[in-house]
Residue frames as qw, qx, qy, qz and C-alpha x, y, z in Angstrom:
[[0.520, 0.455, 0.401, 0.601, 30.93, 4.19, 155.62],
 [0.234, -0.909, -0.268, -0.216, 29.82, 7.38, 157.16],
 [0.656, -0.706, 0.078, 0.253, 32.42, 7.69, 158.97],
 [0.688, 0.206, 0.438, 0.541, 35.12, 6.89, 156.04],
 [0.261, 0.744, 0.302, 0.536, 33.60, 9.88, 154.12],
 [0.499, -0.852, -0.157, 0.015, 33.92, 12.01, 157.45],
 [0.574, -0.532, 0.321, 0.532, 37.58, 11.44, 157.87],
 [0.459, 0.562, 0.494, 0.479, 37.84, 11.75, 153.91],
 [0.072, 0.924, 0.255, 0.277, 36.33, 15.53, 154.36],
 [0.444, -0.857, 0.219, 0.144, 37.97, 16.63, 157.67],
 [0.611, -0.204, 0.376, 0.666, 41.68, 15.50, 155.72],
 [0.366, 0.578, 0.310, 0.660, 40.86, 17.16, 152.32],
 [0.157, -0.959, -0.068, -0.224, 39.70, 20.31, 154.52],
 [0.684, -0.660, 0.112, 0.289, 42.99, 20.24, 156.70],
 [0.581, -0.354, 0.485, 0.550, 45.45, 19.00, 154.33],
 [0.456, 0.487, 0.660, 0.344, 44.06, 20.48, 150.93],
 [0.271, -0.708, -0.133, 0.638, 44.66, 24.00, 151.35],
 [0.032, -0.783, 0.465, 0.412, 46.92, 24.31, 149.02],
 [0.819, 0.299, -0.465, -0.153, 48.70, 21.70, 146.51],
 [0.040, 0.575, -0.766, 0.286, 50.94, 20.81, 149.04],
 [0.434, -0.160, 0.770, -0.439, 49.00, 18.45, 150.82],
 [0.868, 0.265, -0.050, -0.416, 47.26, 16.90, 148.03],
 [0.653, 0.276, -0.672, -0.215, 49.83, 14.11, 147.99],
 [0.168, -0.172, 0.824, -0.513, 49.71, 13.29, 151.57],
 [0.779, 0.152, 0.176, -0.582, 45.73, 12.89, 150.87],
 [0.839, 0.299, -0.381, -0.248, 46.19, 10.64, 148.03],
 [0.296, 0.245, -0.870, 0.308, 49.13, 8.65, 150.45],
 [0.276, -0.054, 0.625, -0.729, 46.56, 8.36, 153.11],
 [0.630, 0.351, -0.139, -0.679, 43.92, 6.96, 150.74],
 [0.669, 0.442, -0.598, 0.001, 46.07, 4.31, 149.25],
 [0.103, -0.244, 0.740, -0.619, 46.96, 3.43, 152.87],
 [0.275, -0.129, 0.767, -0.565, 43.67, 2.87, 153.63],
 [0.817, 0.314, -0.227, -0.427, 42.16, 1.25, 150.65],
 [0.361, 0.418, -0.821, 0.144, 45.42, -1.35, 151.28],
 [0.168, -0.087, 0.839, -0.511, 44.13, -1.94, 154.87],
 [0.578, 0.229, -0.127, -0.773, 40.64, -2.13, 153.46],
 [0.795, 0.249, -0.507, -0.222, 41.42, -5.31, 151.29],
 [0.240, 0.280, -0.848, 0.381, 43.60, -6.82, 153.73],
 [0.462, 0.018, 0.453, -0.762, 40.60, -6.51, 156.32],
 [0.757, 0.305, -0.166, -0.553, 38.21, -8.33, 153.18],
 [0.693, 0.333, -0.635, -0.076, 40.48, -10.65, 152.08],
 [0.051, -0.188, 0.844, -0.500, 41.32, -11.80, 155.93],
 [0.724, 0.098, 0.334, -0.596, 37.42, -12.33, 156.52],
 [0.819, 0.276, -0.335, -0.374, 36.85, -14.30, 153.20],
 [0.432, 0.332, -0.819, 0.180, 40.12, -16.52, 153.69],
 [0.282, -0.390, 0.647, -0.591, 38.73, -16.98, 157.85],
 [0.955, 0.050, 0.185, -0.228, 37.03, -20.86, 156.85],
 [0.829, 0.469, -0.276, 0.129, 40.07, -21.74, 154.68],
 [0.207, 0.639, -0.484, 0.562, 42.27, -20.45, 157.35],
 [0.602, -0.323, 0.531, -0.501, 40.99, -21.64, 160.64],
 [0.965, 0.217, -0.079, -0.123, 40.25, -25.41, 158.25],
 [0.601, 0.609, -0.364, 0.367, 43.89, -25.31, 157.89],
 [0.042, -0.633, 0.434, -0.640, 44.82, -24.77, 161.29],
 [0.795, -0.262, 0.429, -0.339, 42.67, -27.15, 162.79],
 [0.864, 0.463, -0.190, 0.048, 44.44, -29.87, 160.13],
 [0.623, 0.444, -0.549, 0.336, 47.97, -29.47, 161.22],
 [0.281, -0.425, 0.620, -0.597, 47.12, -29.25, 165.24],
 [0.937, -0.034, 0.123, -0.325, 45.29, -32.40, 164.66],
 [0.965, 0.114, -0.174, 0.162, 48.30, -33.95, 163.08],
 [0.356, 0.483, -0.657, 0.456, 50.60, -32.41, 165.26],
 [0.619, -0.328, 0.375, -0.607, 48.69, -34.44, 168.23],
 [0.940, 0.188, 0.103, -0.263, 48.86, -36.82, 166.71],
 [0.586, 0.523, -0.566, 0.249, 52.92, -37.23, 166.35],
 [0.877, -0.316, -0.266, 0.245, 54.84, -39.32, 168.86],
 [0.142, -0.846, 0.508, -0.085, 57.73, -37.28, 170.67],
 [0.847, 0.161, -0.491, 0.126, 60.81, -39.76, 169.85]]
């Protein structure tokens, strides 16, 4: 999290000069609040996902080649 806020500071100080760069911040933010959830939601799902997976390589082992 420490880090997070780090990169957080060192953009607003770089790109925050001015107004100009205040929408790149706020794109860069959104960016990485996006990857964030993806990252969360990939962890939670990783029993429902890996259950699932082992389900259809069992029944494809289970098919005859005609």
């Amino acid at each position: 999290m420490q880090a997070f806020l780090s990169l957080m500071a060192w953009l607003s100080g770089r790109l925050n000069r001015n107004e100009r760069g205040q929408g790149t911040v706020e794109y860069v933010l959104l960016i990485l609040g996006v990857v964030l959830f993806l990252i969360v939601s990939a962890l939670a799902l990783q029993d429902v996902l890996s259950g699932a997976i082992a389900k259809i390589s069992t029944w494809i082992a289970g098919q005859n080649a005609p």
